[in-house]
Structures are given as C-alpha cells and as structure tokens.
N, C-alpha and C positions, 0 to 999 in steps of 0.2 A: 086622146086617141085610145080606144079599146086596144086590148092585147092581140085579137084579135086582127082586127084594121091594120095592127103594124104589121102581123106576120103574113100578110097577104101582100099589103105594099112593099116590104122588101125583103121578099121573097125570090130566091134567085137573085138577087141585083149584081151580087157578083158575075153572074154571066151574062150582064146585057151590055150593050157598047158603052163608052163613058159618056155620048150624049143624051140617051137614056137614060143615064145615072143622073145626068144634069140636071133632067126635066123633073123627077121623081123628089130631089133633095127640092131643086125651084118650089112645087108644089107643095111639099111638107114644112118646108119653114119658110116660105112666100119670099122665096128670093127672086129679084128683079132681072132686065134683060139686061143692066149693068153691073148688076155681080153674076150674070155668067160669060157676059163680054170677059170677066177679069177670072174666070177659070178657064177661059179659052186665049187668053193672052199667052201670046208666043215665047218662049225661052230659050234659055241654053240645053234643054230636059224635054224632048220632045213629050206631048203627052201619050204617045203610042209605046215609046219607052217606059216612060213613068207605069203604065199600066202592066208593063210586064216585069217589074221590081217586087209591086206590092200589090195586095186588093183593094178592092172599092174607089178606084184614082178616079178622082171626079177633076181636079186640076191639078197643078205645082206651085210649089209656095217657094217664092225667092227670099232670100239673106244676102245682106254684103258680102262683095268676095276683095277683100284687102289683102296686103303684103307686109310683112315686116320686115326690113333690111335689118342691117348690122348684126344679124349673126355671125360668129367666127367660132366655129364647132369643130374643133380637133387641125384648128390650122385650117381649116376651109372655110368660104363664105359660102353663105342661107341667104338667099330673098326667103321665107318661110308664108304660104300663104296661108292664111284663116277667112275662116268663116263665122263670122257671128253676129250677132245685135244690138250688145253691150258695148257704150262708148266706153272708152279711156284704155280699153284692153291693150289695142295693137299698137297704141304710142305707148304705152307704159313699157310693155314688153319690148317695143321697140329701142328705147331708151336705155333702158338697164342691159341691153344690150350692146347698145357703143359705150357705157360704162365701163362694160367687162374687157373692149378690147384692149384699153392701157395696158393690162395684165394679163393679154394672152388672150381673153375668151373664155370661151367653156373648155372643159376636157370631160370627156366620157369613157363608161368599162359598161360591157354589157356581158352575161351570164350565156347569153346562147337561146336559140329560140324555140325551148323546150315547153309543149303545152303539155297538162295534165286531163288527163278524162275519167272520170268515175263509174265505177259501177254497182249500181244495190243492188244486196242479197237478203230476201226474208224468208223466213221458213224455213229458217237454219238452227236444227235440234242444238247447237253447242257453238256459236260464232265464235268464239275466242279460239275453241280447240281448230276449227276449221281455217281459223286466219294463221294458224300456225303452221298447219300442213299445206297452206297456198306458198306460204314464204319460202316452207323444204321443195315446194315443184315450181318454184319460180324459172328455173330456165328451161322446162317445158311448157308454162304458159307463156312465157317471151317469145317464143319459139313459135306457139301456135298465134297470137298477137302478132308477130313479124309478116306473117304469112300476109294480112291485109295492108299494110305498109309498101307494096311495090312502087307504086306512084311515088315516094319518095326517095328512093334510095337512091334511084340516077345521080339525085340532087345532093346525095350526104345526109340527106334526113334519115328516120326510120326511129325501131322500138329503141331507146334507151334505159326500160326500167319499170321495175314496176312495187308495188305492196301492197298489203291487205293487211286490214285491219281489223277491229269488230268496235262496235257501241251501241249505245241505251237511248234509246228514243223513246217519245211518248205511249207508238205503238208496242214497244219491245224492241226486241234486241237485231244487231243488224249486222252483215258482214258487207265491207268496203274497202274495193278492191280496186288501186288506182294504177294508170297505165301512165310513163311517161314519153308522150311521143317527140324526135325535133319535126319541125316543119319549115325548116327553112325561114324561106321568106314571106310565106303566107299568113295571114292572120291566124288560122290553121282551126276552125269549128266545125270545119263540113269535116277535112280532116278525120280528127279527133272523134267526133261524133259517127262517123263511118265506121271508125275501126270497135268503140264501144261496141255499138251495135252488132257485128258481127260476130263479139267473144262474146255475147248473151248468152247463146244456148250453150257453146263450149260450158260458161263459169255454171251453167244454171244443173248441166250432167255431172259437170266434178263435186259439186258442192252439194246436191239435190235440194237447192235452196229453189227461191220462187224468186227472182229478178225482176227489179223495180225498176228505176232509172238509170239511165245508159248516157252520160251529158258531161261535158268536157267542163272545169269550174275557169270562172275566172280569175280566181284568186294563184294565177298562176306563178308560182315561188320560183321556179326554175327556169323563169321568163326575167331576171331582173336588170334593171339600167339606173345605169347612176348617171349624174353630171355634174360638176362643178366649177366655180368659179372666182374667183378675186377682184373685189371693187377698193378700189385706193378712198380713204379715208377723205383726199381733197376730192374729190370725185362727187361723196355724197352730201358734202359738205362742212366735212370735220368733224373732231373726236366726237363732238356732243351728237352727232346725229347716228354715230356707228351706234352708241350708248344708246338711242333711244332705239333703233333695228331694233338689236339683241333684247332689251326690254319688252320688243312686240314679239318677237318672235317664243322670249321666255312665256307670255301669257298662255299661247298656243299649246305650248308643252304643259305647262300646269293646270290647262283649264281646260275640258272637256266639249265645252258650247261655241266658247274662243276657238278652239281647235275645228269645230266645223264648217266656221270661215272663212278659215285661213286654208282650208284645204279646199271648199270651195272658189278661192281666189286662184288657186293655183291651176284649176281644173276650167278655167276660164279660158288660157291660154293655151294648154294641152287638147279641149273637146277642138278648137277651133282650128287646129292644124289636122286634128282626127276625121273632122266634116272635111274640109276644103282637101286632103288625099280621100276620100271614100274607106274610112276607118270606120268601125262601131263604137261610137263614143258611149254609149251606153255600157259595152264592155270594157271598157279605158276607164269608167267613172267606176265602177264595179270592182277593177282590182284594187286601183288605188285607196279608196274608203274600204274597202276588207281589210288591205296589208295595215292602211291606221289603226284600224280598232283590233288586227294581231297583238301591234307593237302598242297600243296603247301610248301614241306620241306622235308627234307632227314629224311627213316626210323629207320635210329640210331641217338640217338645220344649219345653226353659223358659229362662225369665232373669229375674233380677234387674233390678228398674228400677231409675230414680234414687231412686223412695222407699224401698229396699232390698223390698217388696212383690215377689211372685212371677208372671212372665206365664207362665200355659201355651197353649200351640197344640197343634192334630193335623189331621193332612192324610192326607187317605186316597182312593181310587175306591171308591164307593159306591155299589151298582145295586138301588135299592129303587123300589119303588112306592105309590101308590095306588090304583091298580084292576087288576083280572084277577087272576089268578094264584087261589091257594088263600081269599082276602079273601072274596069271594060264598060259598063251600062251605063254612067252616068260620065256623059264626055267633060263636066266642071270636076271631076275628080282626076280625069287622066288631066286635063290641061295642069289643076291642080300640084299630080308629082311632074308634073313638067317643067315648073318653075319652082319646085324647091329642088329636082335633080337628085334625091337620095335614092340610089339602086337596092339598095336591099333591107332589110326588116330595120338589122345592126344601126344602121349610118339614120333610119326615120327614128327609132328610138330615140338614139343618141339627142336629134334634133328637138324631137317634142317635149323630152326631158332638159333642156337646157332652156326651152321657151318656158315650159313651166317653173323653173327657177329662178327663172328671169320674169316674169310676171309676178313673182312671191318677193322678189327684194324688190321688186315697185312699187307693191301693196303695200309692205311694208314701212316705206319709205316714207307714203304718204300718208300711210294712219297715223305713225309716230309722229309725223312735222304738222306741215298743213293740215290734213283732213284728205279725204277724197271727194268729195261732193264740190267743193270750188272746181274741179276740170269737170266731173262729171255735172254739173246743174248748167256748163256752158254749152257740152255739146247737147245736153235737154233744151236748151235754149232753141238753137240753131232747128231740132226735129220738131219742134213744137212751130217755130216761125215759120216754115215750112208745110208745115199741115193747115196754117191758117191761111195759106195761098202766096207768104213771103217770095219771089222772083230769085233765082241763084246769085242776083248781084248785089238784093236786098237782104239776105242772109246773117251776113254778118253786124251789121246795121243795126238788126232788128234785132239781134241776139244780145248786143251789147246793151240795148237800150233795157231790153229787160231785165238784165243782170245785173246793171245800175240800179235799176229801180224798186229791182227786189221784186219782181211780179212777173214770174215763171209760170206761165200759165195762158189758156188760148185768150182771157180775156184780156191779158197784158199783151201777147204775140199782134192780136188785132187792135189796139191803142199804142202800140208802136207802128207800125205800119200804116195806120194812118195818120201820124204826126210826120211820117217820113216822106208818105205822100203827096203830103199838104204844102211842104217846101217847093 
C-alpha cells in the first residue's frame, strides 16, 4: 500500500461510525463476515460505550473476570476480583492467602493519597539561583496553586506542598518545579494535570522561563502502601522450604535480571485487581518498576522470626482509586469494586498490595520447590484441549492424557480426543 492510499483510506476514520470502521479494517486486511460477527459479539462493554472511552473502537476484547477468596486484610475479608489471562495467578494468590490466615492475614499502613505534578522550565538565564528564590516564595505560589484545588477541599484534599529544583539535561539546564496535591480517593491525573496546567503561565511570569511539560509523575513517593504478612513454617512446608523462599528471594536482591521477575511476578496480581476495578495498570506498573530501580532492590522482602515462621512485607507507590476514571463507563469495573467492597483509595491500596504479596510468596514458593510450569503446562493443557473442540466434560480428560503423555500441544490435544472418543 502507497503512502499515499493509506492517507486516503483512513482518513477521518476516527469520525465514521464503528461499522464503517468495520468495513474499511474488513477490506484492508481481508477480514471475513466471521471475524466481524466477533467484533459485533455482545458484552458486558457495550460497543457505543467502548467508542466513547477511546478512539478507533472497532470492537471489545474480553479476559476472564475471576475471584480470589481468602483475603483477610486488616481483620476484613476480600472476594478480591482480577482480570487476567495468565493461569496459575489467582489460585496461587488465592492460596498464599488462606496461608496467611493462621497468622492473622495481611496488615497494612498507607502514607495518604498524595500525587505529585511537574512542571518544566527552560530558558532560564540561572536555574539553580531561580530554584532558590521559588523555595523563598513558596507560600505565595502554594497560595496561587491552592486557588485551582476547590473541587477538593470539600473532601480534605487540596495543595500540600511544593519544590523546585533545577538540572542538566541533554538540552541544558532546567528548572523543576513540583506540586504536591492529596486527592482523596481519586486516582487523581485529570486532577494533578488540571491544576499543572493552570500554574503554567503563573511559573512561566515569575521565572521568565519558557514552560515545557505540565504532567503529574507516577513515580508518586508520597502515595506509599505497605503490606505484610506471616506464614507458619508448617504451612509452607517446613524449615527447608522457608530456607529455600529467603534463598529466591535473596537472588532478587542480588541480581538485577532475577529482580525483574520477580517484580514481574508480583505485578501479575496487582495489574489484575487494577483491570477488574477500572485502575491504570499502566500507571501501577510505572510506579512500582521506578520505586525498584530508586531503591535498586526488590519491593518485598522476608525474615525469619523467632518461631523460625516466615514474615513477608512489600512496599510500593500506588496511585489507585475509587472514583472517576474508567469506574462510571465501564459497568465490569463498577460491578468489579462491588464485590471486592473497598470504599476508598486507603482500604484498595491496602488490598492490592497484600494480593501482590501474596502472589510473590507463591512465586516464590514454587520456583524454590517444584517449579512452576508442572501447574502451569496443566492449565495450558485444558486451553489448548479446548481450542481443538475438547466438550467441557471432555476437558479434563483430555488434559490429563496429554500431560501423561508429555504432548502439550494441538497435535497431542486432537490424539487424545480421539482416543477418548473412540471408547
């Protein structure tokens, strides 16, 4: 296709109806009148909705929506729901969950739900001398920053705080100048990015600087949640098995590629409650992997008590909500916090930081003892036997046969099936 040809064909497409969009993708990559039957398949996400989330909705794309029981998070029980694709997640987390109860559960502390916003300044004759004389007018630019803050004060939110800095970038030198707002219970980006944008031309007259970016970071510090927990030694199996945890989890710490993982592992569980409330897991993967490579060390870690029993902690910035965002428009998000029940930012923190804790001493668990691919190659099993036309009763059947047989795979899935048949 000529450059040409393409800027013609999707051209505008953003403003044509989504069945127009349908026809135009049909035609360009020769899709059939059964893969547009399956972008006009009905859901929980109407597509009239979906189209007014994002651009170019041409359909909606479904994930399993699972539960996790046995949370008990500050003395409360979690159904905790997720959203994801990855076997072995929500029984794992599930697990290490009614582990934790023998000993109480999780217990959590949260920092308050303080986001930070940025602001660049270039074309500033002296940044340093200028970041100094921002810090001596700081409570008149708090003052004037307070002013776009009404919408939260009702709530207890509003300005808490601010600095300025300067630094050396590729281009030269830069003044940065940061705002700390609380937001309650909001994820808080429209927020944050509101009130930036408004102190633009303020910071741009005090400073006589040229103002760059106006965007709220995720690497929000003053957002942080802890969780922890206690699993008994008989629990996990005995003293040899605490020994071998601490030994995976030592590698994490020591080793840079190990550590990316391991924090991968943990962000398994955490994206999955972030999708299934209508969170930004994009921005939840974002702080987490920044605050690792601040601290240069994995966000959990463990010890040995005196009863030789195993403590795990994890410590992260965490910028979730309960209201605004995608929650209102997308009704698998309200049902979503409907059955895990957490009213405010605090108590979701609390929860997805203790899931993620609990999916990392599962991880754990299983890389140091067994392996994880024995649970994982079963439930490949079952999706694979499935996709070769396996019947929901023939499932498991078909799953075991391949897993005996060591032939994980559609040619194996369809030579069970029909041995099974054949009976």
């Amino acid at each position: 296709m000529t450059s040409n040809k393409g800027e013609s064909v999707w051209s505008g497409f953003y403003k044509k109806p989504i069945s127009e969009r349908q026809q135009i993708v049909a035609k360009e990559r020769k899709l059939d009148a059964t893969d547009i039957a399956l972008l006009n398949k009905d859901g929980p996400l109407p597509l009239a909705t979906a189209d007014t989330i994002t651009e170019n909705v041409i359909g909606t794309f479904a994930l399993p929506f699972s539960v996790a029981p046995y949370f008990l998070v500050n003395g409360k029980e979690y159904v905790v729901p997720m959203v994801l694709e990855e076997p072995s997640v929500v029984a794992a987390a599930s697990n290490a969950a009614k582990m934790a109860r023998e000993k109480g559960g999780f217990a959590t502390k949260y920092s308050g739900s303080v986001m930070t916003g940025q602001i660049q300044i270039v074309k500033v004759t002296d940044a340093a001398m200028m970041a100094k004389k921002l810090e001596t007018d700081k409570t008149e630019i708090l003052a004037e920053a307070d002013k776009y803050c009404g919408h939260l004060k009702p709530y207890g939110g509003g300005m808490k705080g601010m600095q300025a800095r300067h630094a050396l970038g590729p281009t030269g030198q830069m003044l940065i100048v940061e705002f700390h707002i609380n937001v309650i219970d909001a994820m808080g980006a429209n927020a944050v990015n509101t009130v930036m944008e408004k102190m633009a031309p303020y910071l741009e007259k005090k400073t006589g600087g040229k103002v760059r970016l106006r965007i709220l970071t995720n690497l929000c510090l003053h957002r942080i949640v802890s969780s922890s927990a206690v699993w008994s030694k008989e629990a996990l199996g005995g003293e040899e098995a605490v020994d071998a945890i601490m030994d995976a989890w030592a590698f994490a710490m020591a080793d840079n590629f190990r550590r990316a993982t391991h924090h991968k592992g943990i962000m398994n569980g955490m994206d999955a409650v972030a999708i299934a409330t209508g969170n930004d897991w994009r921005a939840v993967e974002a702080g987490a992997h920044s605050y690792a490579a601040l601290k240069g060390a994995s966000i959990t870690t463990y010890r040995r008590n005196a009863d030789g029993d195993l403590e795990g902690s994890i410590t992260l910035p965490l910028a979730v909500g309960t209201i605004g965002g995608s929650m209102k428009a997308n009704p698998c998000a309200a049902l979503g916090q409907k059955i895990l029940g957490a009213k405010t930012s605090e108590e979701l923190s609390g929860v997805m930081a203790s899931v993620g804790l609990a999916q990392n001493l599962a991880a754990l668990k299983a890389l140091s003892t067994e392996g994880i691919q024995a649970g994982h190659m079963r439930l490949h099993a079952r999706n694979i036997a499935a996709s070769a036309g396996a019947k929901p009763q023939e499932l498991d059947k078909v799953a075991e046969w391949m897993s005996a047989n060591k032939k994980i795979d559609a040619a194996g899935a369809k030579e069970a099936l029909a041995k099974l048949r054949s009976k």
